[in-house]
N, C-alpha and C positions, 0 to 999 in steps of 0.2 A: 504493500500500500504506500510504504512512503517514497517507492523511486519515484511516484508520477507528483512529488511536490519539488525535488529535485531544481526545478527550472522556476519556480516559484523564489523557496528560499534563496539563489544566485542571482535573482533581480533585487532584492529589496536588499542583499548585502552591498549590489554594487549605487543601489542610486538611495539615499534617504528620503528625498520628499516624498509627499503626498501626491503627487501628481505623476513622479516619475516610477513609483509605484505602483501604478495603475496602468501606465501604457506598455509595461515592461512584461506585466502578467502573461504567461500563454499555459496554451495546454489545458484538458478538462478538466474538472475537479474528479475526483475518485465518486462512486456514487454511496459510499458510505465512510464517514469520515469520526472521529471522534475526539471532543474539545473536553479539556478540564478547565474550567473556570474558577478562580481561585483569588478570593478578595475579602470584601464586607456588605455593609447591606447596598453599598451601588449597584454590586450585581445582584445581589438575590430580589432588590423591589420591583414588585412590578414582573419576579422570574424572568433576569434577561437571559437565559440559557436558553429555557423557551420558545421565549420568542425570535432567536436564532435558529435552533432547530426547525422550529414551523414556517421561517422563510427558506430553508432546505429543502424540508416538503414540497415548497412552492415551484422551485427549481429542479425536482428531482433527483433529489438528492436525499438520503439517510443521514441524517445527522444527528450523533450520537452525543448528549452530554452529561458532566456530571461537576459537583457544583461545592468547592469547600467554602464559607462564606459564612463570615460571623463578625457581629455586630463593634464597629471599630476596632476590627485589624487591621496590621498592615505586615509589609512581606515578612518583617523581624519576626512578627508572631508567630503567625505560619512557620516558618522556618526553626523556630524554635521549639515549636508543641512536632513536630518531628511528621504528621500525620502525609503531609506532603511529598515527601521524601519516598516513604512506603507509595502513594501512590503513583507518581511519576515512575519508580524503578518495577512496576507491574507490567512496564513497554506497550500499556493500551491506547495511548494517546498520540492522535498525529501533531496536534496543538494545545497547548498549555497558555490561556491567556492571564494573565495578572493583570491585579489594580491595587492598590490601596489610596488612604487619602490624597485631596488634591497637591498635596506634598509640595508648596509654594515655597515654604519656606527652607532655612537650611539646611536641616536635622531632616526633614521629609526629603529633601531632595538625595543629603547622603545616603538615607536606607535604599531609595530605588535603584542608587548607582551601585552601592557595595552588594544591595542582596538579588538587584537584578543580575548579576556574575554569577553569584553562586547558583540560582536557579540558570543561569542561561550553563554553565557544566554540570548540573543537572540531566536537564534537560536533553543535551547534547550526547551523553553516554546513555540516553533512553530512546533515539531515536527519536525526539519529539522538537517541535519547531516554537521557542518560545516568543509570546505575542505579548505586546504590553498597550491594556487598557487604557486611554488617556481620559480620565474624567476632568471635573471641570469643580469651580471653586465656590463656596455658599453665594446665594445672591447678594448679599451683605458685603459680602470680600471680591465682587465683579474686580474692582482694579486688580487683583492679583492672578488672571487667568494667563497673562501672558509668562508669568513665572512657570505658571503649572504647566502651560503648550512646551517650554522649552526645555524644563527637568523632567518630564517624561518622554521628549524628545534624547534628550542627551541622555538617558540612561537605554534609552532602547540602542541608541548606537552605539554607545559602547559598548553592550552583551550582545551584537552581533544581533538583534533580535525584530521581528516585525513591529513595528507601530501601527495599532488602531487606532487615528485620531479624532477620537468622539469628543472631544473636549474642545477642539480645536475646527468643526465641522458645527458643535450648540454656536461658538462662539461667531463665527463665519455669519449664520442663520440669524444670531439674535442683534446684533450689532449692523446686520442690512433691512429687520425688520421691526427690530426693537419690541418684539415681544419676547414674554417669558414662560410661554406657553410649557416648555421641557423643562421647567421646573414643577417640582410637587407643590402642595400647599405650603410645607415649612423651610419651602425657600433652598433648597439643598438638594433632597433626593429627587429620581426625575418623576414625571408625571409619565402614565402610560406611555403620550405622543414623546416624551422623551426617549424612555428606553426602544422603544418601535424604531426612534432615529437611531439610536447606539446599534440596535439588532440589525441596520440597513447599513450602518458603516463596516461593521463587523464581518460581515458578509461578502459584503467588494471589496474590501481587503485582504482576503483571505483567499475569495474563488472568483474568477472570469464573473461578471454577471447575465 
């Protein structure tokens, strides 16, 4: 299953952007695929595993997920309570996506760089292709999105690793249309039409659309 992502992973190692990621893609996706999702509640609200897999279905495609997520963590945790570890070296997974908080600041920023490494050797000795979630910042801390686009940019480059940039696609969207429709009510988690947009980024990043 994993030769035919082969030519997937060699585009996104040679180009970083968003854009250049997209045109570089070739090749089908497999018709059954299978993601470990591995964060806090960004991904579990709303089940954005879900709603990834059911745009799979859309596509014809199987998509397989499963979901470590508990209520503000971040990769330290994870990596600590050990459970992760046991599940990456099972070698059931083709992609392993990570998020923790909007990690604007500095200490947020050092974990994604220091523990994105370790999951990206991980990863790498399991066969699995690691993807890093880019969330986005409370509505309250709006000025700090640009921190958070660039420290989850910079740690997915340095561990060799795919960028989803849902954080950086809300921000695109709300700033051309000024609404805050992909926010929840308490200002933070997303609203349905938010994660539905993370599950559509998620998606074309990952397979040809």
């Amino acid at each position: 299953m994993k030769s035919l992502f082969i030519l997937l992973l060699a585009a996104v190692l040679a180009c970083s952007s968003a854009s250049c990621q997209t045109e570089q893609k070739t090749g089908e996706a497999n018709t059954v695929v299978s993601l470990l999702f591995i964060g806090n509640s960004l991904t579990y609200t709303n089940d954005l595993p879900h709603l990834v897999a059911k745009l799979g279905t859309q596509k014809g495609m199987e998509v397989r997920t499963q979901t470590l997520a508990f209520p503000n963590y971040a990769l330290v945790d994870h990596w600590n309570d050990g459970k992760v570890q046991e599940m990456i070296s099972t070698k059931a997974f083709d992609f392993v996506i990570v998020q923790q908080g909007p990690s604007s600041q500095e200490e947020g920023r050092k974990m994604l760089l220091d523990y994105g490494e370790k999951f990206s050797r991980l990863c790498t000795s399991n066969d699995a292709y690691l993807c890093f979630f880019m969330v986005w910042p409370p509505l309250d801390r709006y000025q700090s999105f640009d921190a958070v686009i660039k420290n989850y940019k910079d740690a997915a480059a340095a561990s060799k690793a795919i960028l989803l940039p849902v954080g950086e696609v809300w921000k695109e969207h709300i700033d051309r249309t000024n609404s805050h429709a992909y926010y929840g009510a308490d200002g933070f988690h997303p609203s349905l039409e938010g994660s539905e947009e993370a599950a559509k980024v998620i998606m074309s990043y990952l397979f040809i659309p």
